[in-house]
N, C-alpha and C positions, 0 to 999 in steps of 0.2 A: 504493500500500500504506500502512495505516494507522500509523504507528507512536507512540499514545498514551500516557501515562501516565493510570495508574487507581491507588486507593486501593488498598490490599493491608492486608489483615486483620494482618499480625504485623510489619511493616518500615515501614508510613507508606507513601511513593511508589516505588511501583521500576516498572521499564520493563515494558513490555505487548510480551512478545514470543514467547508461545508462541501457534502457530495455533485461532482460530476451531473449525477442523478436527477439532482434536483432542478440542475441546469436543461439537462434534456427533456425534464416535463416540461419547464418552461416552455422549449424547443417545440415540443408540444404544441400548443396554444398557437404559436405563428403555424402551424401547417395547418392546424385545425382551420384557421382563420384566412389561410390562401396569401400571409405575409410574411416578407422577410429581413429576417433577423438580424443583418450581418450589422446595421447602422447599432442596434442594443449591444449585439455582440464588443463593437469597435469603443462605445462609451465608457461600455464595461470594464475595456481592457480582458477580455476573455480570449484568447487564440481561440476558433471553430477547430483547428487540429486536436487539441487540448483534447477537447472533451469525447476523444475514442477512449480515452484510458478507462476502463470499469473501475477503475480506482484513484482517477485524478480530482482533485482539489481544488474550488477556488478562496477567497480568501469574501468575510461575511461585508467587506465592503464593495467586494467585484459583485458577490448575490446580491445584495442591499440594490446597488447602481442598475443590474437588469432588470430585478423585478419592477422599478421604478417606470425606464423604458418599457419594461412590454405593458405593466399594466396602462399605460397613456396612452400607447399607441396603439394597441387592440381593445383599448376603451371597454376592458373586461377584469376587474381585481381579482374575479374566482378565474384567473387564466385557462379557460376552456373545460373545467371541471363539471360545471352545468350545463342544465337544458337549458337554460338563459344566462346571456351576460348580467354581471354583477356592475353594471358601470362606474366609472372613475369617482371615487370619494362616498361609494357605498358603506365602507365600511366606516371611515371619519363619520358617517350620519349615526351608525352603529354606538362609536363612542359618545357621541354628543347627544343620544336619546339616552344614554346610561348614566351620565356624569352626576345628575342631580339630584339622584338616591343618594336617601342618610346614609346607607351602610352597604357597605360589599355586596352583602347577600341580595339587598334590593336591588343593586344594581345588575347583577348576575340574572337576576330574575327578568327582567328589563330587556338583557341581551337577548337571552335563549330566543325571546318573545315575538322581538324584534327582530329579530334574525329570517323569523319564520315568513318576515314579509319580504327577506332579497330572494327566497330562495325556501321550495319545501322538498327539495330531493338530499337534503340529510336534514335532520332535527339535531336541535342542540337540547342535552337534558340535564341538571342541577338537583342531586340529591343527596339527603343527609341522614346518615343513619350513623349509632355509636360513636360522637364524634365526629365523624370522616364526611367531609363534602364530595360530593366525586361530581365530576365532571363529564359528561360522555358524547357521543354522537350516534343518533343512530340513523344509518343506508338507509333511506327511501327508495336509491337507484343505483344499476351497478356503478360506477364510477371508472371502471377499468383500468385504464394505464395510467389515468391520476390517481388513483385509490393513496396511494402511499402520502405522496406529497401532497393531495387532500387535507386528508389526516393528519396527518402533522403539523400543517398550515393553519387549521381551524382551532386548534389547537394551543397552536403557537403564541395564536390572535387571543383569545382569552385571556389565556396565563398572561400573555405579555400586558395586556389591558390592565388585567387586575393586580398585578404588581405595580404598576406603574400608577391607578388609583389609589391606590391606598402609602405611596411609596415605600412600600417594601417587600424585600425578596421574600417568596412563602416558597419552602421547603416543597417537596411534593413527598409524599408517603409511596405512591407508588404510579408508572404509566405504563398502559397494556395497550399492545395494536393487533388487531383482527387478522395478520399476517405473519410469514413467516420471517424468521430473520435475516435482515438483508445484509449483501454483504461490507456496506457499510455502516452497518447498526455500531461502532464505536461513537458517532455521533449525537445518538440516544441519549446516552449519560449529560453530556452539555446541554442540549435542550432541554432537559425532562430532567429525570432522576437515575440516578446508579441503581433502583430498584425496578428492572422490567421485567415486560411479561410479556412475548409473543407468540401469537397464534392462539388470541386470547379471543374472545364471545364478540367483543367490541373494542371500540376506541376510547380510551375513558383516561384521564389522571385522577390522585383522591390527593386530599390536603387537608388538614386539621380545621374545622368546622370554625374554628373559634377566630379566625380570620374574617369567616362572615358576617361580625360583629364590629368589624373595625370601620373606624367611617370615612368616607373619602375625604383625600385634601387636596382635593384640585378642584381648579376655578376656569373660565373662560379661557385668561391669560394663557394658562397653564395645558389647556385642549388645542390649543391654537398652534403654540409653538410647538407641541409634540408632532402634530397633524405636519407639520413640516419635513419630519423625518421618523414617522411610525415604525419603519420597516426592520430599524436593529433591534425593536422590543419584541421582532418574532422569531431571530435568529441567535441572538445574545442572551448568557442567563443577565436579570435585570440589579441593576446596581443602584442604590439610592441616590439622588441628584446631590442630597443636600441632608450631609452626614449629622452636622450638627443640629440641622433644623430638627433631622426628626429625634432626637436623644431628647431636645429641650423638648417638642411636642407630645412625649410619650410620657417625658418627666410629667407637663401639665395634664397630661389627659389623668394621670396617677393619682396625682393630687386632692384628697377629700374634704378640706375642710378650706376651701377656699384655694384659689391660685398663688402661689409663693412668687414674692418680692425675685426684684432683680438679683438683690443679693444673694437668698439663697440659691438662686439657679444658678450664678455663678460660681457658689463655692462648690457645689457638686461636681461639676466638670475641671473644680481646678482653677479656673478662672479670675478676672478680675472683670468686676463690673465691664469695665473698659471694652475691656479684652471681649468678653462676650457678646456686648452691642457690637464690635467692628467685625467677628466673625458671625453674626447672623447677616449684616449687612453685605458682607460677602457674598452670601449664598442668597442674598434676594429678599429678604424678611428683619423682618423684628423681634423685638420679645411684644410689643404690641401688640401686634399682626397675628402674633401665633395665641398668643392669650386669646384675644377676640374669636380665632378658629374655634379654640378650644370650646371656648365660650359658647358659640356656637353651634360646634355638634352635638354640645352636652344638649342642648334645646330642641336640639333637632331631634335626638335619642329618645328623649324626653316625650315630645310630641307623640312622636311616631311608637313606644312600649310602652306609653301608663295610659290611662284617663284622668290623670290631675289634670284639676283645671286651669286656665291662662296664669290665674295669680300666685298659684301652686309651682308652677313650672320655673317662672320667671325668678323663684325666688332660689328654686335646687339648682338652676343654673348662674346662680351670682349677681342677679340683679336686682338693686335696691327698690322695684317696685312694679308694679305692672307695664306702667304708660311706658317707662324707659325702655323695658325688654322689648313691647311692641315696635316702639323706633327704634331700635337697635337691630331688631333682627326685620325686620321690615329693610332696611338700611344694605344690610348684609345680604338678604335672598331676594329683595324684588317681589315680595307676598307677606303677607300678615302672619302670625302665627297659626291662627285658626284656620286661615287657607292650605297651611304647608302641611300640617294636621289631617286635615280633609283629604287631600289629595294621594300623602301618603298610605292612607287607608286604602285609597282607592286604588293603588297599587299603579296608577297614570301618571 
């Protein structure tokens, strides 16, 4: 098996190590579609020689830069895997119908859902048992020579969604594929988890349930600038943007009896006052900024798990009285509290 280093369009050298494979489904899609390739190829930086080898390499910014070109130019993001095209920025619609659930799980719930309207020749399914979320797909229709890179693809798109919602990497417990093992499956483990299973019922990953409880922290800003360059969150394991933001945001989410001073937050990490304002302003944020999140999604959790009412709510989540939490978080979402309440019921 080859494993080279190639020139990579945005990083200088980095490792060649997503499969050939996946290049020629790609490859795929232009015959399917009666186009060609060579202009994606040449962007790429991909030699067409290259990829005869059953075990050549490209490097996840050469994949990143094609699947970029083909999905544009065949105006199809499921690359010929469907009975209908998925067209250009189907899936960004995906994320952006998801973003505004309190918590992972809503948001999940959201996708599957949603999903079902690009496309009903695979289903997406979400479920929770002992713990364990799992994640699955199920065939509506054969898929044939995309089957593989299908699967992995749709796959890819969630995981990488949902780590990037909630910014942070989640472990997977285990990923099984309905095939048999290819003979590039050393790949598996970097995508997915060092726990697989093939030639398994379905296509499915499971992940500790209690993730589904975490709530998102991302914003408009934040969907926007991803949508820029989605495509490493389905090839890359996910890495947190903003190391410190989330240690100080998980510190505040901890915290019971009110949210802690500057000071104490800074003495936890080490820190000096100072010090800590200029490296959250680093990374894009505040202690402000991240207090008000906090603040926030404690209301939004609030909302959307109990039946206390407005004046009850405003007061578990820190504010000194009803009217302010109404403008404050009216402020923060664009909707009243009792709107956000409603709605999230309503699962819309």
């Amino acid at each position: 098996m080859t494993d080279q280093n190639s020139v990579s369009s945005h990083t200088g050298k980095a490792a060649a190590v997503i499969p050939a494979a996946f290049v020629r489904c790609i490859l795929q899609a232009y015959v399917k579609y009666g186009a060609d390739p060579a202009a994606a190829l040449e962007k790429a930086q991909i030699p067409p020689e290259s990829l005869a080898d059953e075990n050549g390499r490209v490097t996840p910014d050469q994949f990143e830069d094609l699947n970029w070109e083909a999905m544009q130019e065949l105006d199809d993001e499921a690359l010929g895997w469907f009975s209908r095209k998925l067209p250009w920025g189907s899936y960004g619609m995906l994320c952006r119908a998801s973003l505004g659930a309190a918590t992972l799980g809503i948001a999940l719930h959201r996708w599957k859902r949603h999903h079902r309207l690009l496309t009903d020749d695979v289903l997406l399914n979400l479920d929770i048992a002992d713990g364990i979320a799992t994640i699955s797909i199920t065939e509506a229709r054969d898929l044939g020579a995309y089957r593989e890179f299908c699967l992995v693809t749709l796959l890819r798109y969630v995981l990488g969604f949902t780590c990037w919602a909630i910014d942070e990497r989640i472990p997977l417990t285990t990923a099984e594929f309905p095939y048999t093992e290819p003979q590039h499956a050393d790949i598996y483990p970097k995508l997915f988890s060092p726990k697989l299973k093939f030639s398994a019922s379905i296509a499915r990953i499971q992940f500790n349930a209690a993730f589904l409880e975490r709530p998102l922290q991302r914003d408009e800003a934040a969907i926007n600038s991803m949508l820029k360059r989605a495509l490493p969150l389905t090839v890359l394991p996910y890495k947190s943007e903003h190391q410190l933001t989330s240690q100080v945001r998980r510190l505040l989410r901890m915290a019971k009896n009110g949210l802690p001073v500057a000071e104490d937050v800074a003495s936890v990490f080490n820190l000096s006052v100072r010090s800590l304002h200029r490296h959250l302003s680093a990374e894009g944020t505040s202690l402000r900024a991240l207090k008000e999140q906090v603040q926030t999604e404690r209301a939004k959790e609030l909302l959307t798990r109990s039946a206390h009412p407005i004046k009850r709510v405003a007061f578990l989540a820190g504010f000194n009285n009803e009217k302010s939490f109404s403008r404050a978080f009216r402020s923060r979402t664009n909707e009243t509290p009792s709107a956000f309440r409603k709605k999230s019921q309503t699962g819309c």
